[in-house]
N, C-alpha and C positions, 0 to 999 in steps of 0.2 A: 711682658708677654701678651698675645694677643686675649682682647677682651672674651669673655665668655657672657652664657645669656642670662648666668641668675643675677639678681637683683639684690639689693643692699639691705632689705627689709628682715633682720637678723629675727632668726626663729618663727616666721610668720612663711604661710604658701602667699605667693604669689602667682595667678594666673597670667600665661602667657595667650594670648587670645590668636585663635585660627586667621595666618595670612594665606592667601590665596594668589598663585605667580600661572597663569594663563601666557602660553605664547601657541601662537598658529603661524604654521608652514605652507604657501601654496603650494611648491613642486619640491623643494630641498629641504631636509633640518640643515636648521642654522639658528644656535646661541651658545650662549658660553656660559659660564660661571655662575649656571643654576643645579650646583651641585647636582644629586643624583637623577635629577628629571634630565632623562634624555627626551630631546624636543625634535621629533619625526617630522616626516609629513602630516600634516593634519593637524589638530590639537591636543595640547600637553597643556595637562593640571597638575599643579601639584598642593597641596595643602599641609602645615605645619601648623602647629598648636601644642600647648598641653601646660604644664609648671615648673615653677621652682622652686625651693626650699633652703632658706639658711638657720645654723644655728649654732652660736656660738660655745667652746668646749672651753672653759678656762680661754688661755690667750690666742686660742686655735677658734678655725670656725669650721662646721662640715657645712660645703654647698651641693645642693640635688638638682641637675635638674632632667626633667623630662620632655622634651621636646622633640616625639618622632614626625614624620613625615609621609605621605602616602599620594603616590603621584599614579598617574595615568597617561597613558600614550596613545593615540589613536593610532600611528603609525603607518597608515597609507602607502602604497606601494608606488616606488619611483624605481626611475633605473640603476641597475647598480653592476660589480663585475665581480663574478663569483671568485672566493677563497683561492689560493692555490698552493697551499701546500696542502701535503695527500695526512689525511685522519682531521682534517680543522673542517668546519663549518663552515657551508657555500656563504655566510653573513661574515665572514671573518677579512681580516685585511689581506686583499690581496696582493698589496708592496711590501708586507713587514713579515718577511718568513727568515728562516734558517741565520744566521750572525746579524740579520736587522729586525728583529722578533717584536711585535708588541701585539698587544689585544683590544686591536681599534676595529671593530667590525663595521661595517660601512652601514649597516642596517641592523638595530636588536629587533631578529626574528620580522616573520610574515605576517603575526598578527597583532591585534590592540594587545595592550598588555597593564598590568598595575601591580604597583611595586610597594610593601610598605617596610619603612628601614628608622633604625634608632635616632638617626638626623644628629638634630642638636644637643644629643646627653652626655651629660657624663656625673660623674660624679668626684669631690674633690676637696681637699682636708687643706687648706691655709693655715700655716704655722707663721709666726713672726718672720718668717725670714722668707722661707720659700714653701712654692704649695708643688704638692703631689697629688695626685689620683687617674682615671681612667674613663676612655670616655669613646666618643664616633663621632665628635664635633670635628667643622670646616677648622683649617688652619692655611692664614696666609702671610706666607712670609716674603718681604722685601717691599720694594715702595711703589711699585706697578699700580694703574688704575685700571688697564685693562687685562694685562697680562702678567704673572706674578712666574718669573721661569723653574720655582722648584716646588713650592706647594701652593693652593692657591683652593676656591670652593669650585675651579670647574669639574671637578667629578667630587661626586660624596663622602664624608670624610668616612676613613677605614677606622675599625677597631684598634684603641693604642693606649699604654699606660705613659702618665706623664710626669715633668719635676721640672721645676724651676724658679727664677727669683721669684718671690712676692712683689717686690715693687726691686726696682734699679740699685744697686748697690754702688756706694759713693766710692770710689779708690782715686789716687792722684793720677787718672792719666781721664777721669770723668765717670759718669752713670754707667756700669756695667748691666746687663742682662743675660739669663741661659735660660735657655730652654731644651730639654732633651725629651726626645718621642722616642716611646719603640712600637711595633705593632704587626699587623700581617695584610696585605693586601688580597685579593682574591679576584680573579678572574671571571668572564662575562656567562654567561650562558651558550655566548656564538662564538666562542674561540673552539675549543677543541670537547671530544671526548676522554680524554687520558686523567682520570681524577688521580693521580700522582703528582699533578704538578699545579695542582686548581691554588692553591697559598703559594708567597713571595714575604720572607721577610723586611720588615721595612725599618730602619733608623735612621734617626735625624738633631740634628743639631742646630742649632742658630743661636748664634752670641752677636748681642746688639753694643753698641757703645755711642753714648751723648758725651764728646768731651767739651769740661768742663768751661774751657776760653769761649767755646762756641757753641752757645744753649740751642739755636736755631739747627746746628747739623748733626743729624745721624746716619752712622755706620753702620754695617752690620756681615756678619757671614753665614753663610746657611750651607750645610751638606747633608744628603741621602745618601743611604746605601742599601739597594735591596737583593737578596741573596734568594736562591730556593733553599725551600723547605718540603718538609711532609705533611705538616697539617698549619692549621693554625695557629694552635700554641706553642707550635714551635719557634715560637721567635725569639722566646727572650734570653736564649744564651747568645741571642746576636744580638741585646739591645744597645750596646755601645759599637755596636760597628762603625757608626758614624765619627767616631774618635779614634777607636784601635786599629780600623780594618782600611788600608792602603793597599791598593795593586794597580800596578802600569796596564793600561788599556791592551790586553794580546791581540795579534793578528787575525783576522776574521776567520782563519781558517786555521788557525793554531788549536790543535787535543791533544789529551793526553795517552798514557800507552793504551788507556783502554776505550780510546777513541769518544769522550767525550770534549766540552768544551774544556780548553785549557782557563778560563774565565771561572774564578768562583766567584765574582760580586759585581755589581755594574752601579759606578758612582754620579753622582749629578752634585757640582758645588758651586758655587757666587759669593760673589761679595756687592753691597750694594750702597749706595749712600742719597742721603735724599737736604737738601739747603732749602729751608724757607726765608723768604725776606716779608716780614710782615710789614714793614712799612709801606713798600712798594707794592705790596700784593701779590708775590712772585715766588716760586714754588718749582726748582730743577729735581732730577731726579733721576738714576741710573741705576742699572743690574747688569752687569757681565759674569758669567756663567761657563761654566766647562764640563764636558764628562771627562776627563781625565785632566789630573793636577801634573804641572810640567815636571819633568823627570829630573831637569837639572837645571841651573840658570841657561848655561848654551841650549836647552833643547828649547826653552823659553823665548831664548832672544829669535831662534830661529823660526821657528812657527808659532807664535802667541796667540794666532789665528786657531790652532789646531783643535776641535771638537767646540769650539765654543759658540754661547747667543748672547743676544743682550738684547736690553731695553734702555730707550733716551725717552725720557718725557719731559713736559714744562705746564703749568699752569700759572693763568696770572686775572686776578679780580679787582676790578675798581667798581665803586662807588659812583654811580649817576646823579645827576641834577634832579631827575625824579627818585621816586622811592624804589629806587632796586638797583642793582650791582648788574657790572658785567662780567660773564666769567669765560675764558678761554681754554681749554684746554686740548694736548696736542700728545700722542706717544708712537714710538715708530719701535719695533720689536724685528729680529731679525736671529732666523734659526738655522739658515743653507748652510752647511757645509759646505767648504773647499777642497781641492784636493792639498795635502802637505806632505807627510813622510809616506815615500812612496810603499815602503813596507810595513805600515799603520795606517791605512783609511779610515779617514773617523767615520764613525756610525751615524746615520741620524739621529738627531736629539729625540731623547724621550724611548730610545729602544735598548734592548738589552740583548745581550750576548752571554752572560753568565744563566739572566732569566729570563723564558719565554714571554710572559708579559712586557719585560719593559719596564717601564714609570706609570704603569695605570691600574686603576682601581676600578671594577664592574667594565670593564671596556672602556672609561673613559681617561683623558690624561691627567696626572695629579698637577701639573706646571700651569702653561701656557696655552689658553682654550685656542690658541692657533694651530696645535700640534705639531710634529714631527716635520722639519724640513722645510718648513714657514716663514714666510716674511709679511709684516704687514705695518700700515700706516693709518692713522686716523686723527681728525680733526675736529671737536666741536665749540660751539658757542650757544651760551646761555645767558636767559635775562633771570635774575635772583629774585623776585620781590616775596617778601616774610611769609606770607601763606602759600606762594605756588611761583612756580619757573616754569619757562616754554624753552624751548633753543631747537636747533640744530643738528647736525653733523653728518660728515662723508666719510668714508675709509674704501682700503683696499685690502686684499690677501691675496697672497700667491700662497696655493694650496701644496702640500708633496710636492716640492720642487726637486731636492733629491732622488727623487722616484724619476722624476722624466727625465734625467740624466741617466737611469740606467734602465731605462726604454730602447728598444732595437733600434727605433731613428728617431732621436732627440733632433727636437728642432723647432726655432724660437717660436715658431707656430701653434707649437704645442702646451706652452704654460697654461694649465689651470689657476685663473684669473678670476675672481671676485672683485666686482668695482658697486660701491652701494652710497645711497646716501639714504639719511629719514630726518625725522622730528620726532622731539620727544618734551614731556611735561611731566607735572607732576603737581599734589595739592595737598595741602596740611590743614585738617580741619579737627574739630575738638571730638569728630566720632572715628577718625580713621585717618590713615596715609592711599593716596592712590597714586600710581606711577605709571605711565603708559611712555611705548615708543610704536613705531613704524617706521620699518625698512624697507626698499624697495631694493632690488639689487639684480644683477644680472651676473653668471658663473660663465665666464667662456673656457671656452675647450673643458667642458668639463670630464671629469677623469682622463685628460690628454686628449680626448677624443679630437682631433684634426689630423687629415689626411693631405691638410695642405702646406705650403713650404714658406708662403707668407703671411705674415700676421695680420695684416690685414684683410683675409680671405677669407668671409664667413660662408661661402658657400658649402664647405667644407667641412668647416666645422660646428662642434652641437655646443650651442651658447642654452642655457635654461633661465630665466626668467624668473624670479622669486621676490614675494612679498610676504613678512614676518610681522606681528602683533603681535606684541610685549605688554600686558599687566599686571599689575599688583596690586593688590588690595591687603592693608594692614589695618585689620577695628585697631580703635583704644580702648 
């Protein structure tokens, strides 16, 4: 299961000492997987700190730890396109309404804002076998470096109790693993007024496997299900949905007699598997992903395509003549929908139909910091040497692409298009970590905005211009 942040120092506090994650926006937010710090225009701080605690109970240990966070937004005002569905919040999205529901607000609010949340805690009882406890730590599951399609730290981890191996369990098919979450998600500030529907229950599963012929490949399968609720502890008679609770994706427009959504649950599942060759220095790795599990082998063979994303990546490191390594690494992620059965549209990834939110947590996505409707690509290269690496890299995003397909005149002029490149470094010294990047990047059409019919027609259209600075700072 994935690592947590206390420390092996049994019965002793250990101090976790304040990192500090600094990024500035000049016209657009744009970053990812800095958990709850949404990063506006302007400057976004955010700072974590605090302890841990082990102590061993007979053959059991209780771990604490404490680790909140407390972030700040400058948030400066850009342009944006007000809400439109009627009771939601002019900051609210305005592509993800009624059967394409999510709580992605295009902007948290008019003004600076600061936020402080549990972050990294939880607390947690290791038994010989497997550990249980509860917590509001990040969780990422699958083998993404950028993009992780079902959980992942680009939005804050939610309140959840948890259970699973202690270490891999041997059986003859190789290393098994469980993990199971339950929990409740909660809505932004800028989605809606209606406190009836502000919680989303959440459960999750992921069963990892190392089999035994092949020490270097692992497996794995991950599924959510999040359901409405009435508050927030209302979850835990849904906390195995993730196992018990199956239902076929309804019609967008399918209710019941008393005209609500015929949809009680909206699911997100994958399977992923990740090959290292350490001789070579070479490192594959894959996610395919669906909201809805195929109804039948025929419905499979027929559209295998139907609601699903994935992720391809590769990296690969060698060894230089001089004292440092070279590292390449490469992932292309891909969320559009197709059309397939014509009386089933799939949804865009990451929205819900049973729940008004969706897949997010505070307004942001629990998945793929590329959200809903997305496709994108990136490339970088690094030089490794033992105290500090410099490197590279380029990407792209096509942003809501689903959305300009159900634009009154879709057309190819109109793709919301991010093409970026930067540098980035980093240094390892005996009083701290410090990690810096710089992006530069240009958004064409953005929010669709082009009036024009060829792609190549900027007069037309509104292209924005954006430069991002990324730091970090971690004492020792």
């Amino acid at each position: 299961m994935p690592s947590d942040p206390a420390g092996s120092n049994l019965g002793r506090i250990r101090i976790v000492t304040p990192s500090v994650h600094l990024i500035r926006n000049s016209a657009l937010p744009f970053s990812g997987n800095d958990g709850m710090l949404w990063a506006g225009r302007g400057t976004s701080i955010g700072v974590s700190g605090g302890a841990t605690f082990a102590y061993p109970v007979g053959r059991a240990t209780v771990r604490l730890s404490l680790v909140p966070i407390v972030a700040r937004s400058e948030n400066r005002s850009f342009q944006i396109l007000p809400g439109a569905e009627p009771g939601r919040s002019d900051f609210s999205s305005p592509w993800h309404t009624g059967s394409e529901s999510a709580d992605l607000p295009i902007r948290f609010g008019s003004v600076p804002f600061t936020t402080l949340d549990p972050g990294e805690s939880m607390i947690a009882l290791d038994l010989p076998a497997v550990t249980i406890g509860a917590g509001s730590q990040s969780r990422w599951w699958g083998p993404g470096i950028r993009n992780a399609l079902v959980l992942s730290n680009n939005a804050g981890g939610f309140p959840h109790v948890f259970a699973g191996t202690q270490t891999p369990i041997t059986t003859p098919v190789g290393a098994v693993g469980l993990l199971l979450v339950a929990g409740a998600v909660t809505e932004s500030r800028f989605f809606d007024s209606d406190a009836s529907n502000d919680h989303q229950s959440l459960s999750g599963a992921l069963l990892t496997l190392r089999p035994g012929r092949f020490t270097n490949l692992s497996l794995g399968f991950a599924r959510l299900v999040t359901r409405p609720i009435d508050s927030g502890a209302a979850f835990l008679p849904k906390a195995f949905d993730a196992i018990t609770h199956w239902e076929p994706l309804a019609a967008r427009h399918d209710t019941t007699a008393a005209g609500s959504m015929q949809q009680t649950g909206d699911q997100l599942m994958s399977v992923f598997a990740r090959w290292v060759f350490p001789e070579s220095g070479f490192e594959a790795y894959v996610e395919w992903a669906r909201m809805e599990a195929p109804r039948s082998l025929r419905d499979f063979a027929t559209a295998p395509q139907h609601t699903q994303g994935y992720t391809l990546g590769v990296q690969w490191a060698r060894r230089l003549a001089i004292p440092a390594s070279l590292r390449l690494q490469s992932e292309f992620t891909y969320l559009e929908q197709t059309a397939t059965f014509a009386e089933r549209p799939p949804p865009s990834f990451y929205t819900g139909r049973a729940t008004v939110h969706g897949f997010t947590h505070r307004g942001q996505v629990l998945g793929a910091m590329i959200g809903p409707g997305a496709s994108s690509q990136w490339l970088a290269a690094d030089l490794l040497w033992p105290a500090w690496q410099a490197g590279a890299f380029v990407g792209r995003v096509r942003t809501e692409n689903d959305v300009m397909y159900r634009l009154v005149r879709p057309s190819p002029a109109r793709h919301d298009v991010t093409l970026y490149g930067g540098v980035r470094g980093g240094l390892l010294h005996r009083l701290g970590d410090v990690a810096a990047e710089l992006t530069v990047g240009r958004r064409h059409n953005y929010l669709f905005q082009n009036d024009g019919y060829n792609p190549g027609d900027r007069v037309r259209a509104i292209d924005v211009r954006n430069v991002t600075l990324e730091l970090t700072v971690t004492p020792r």
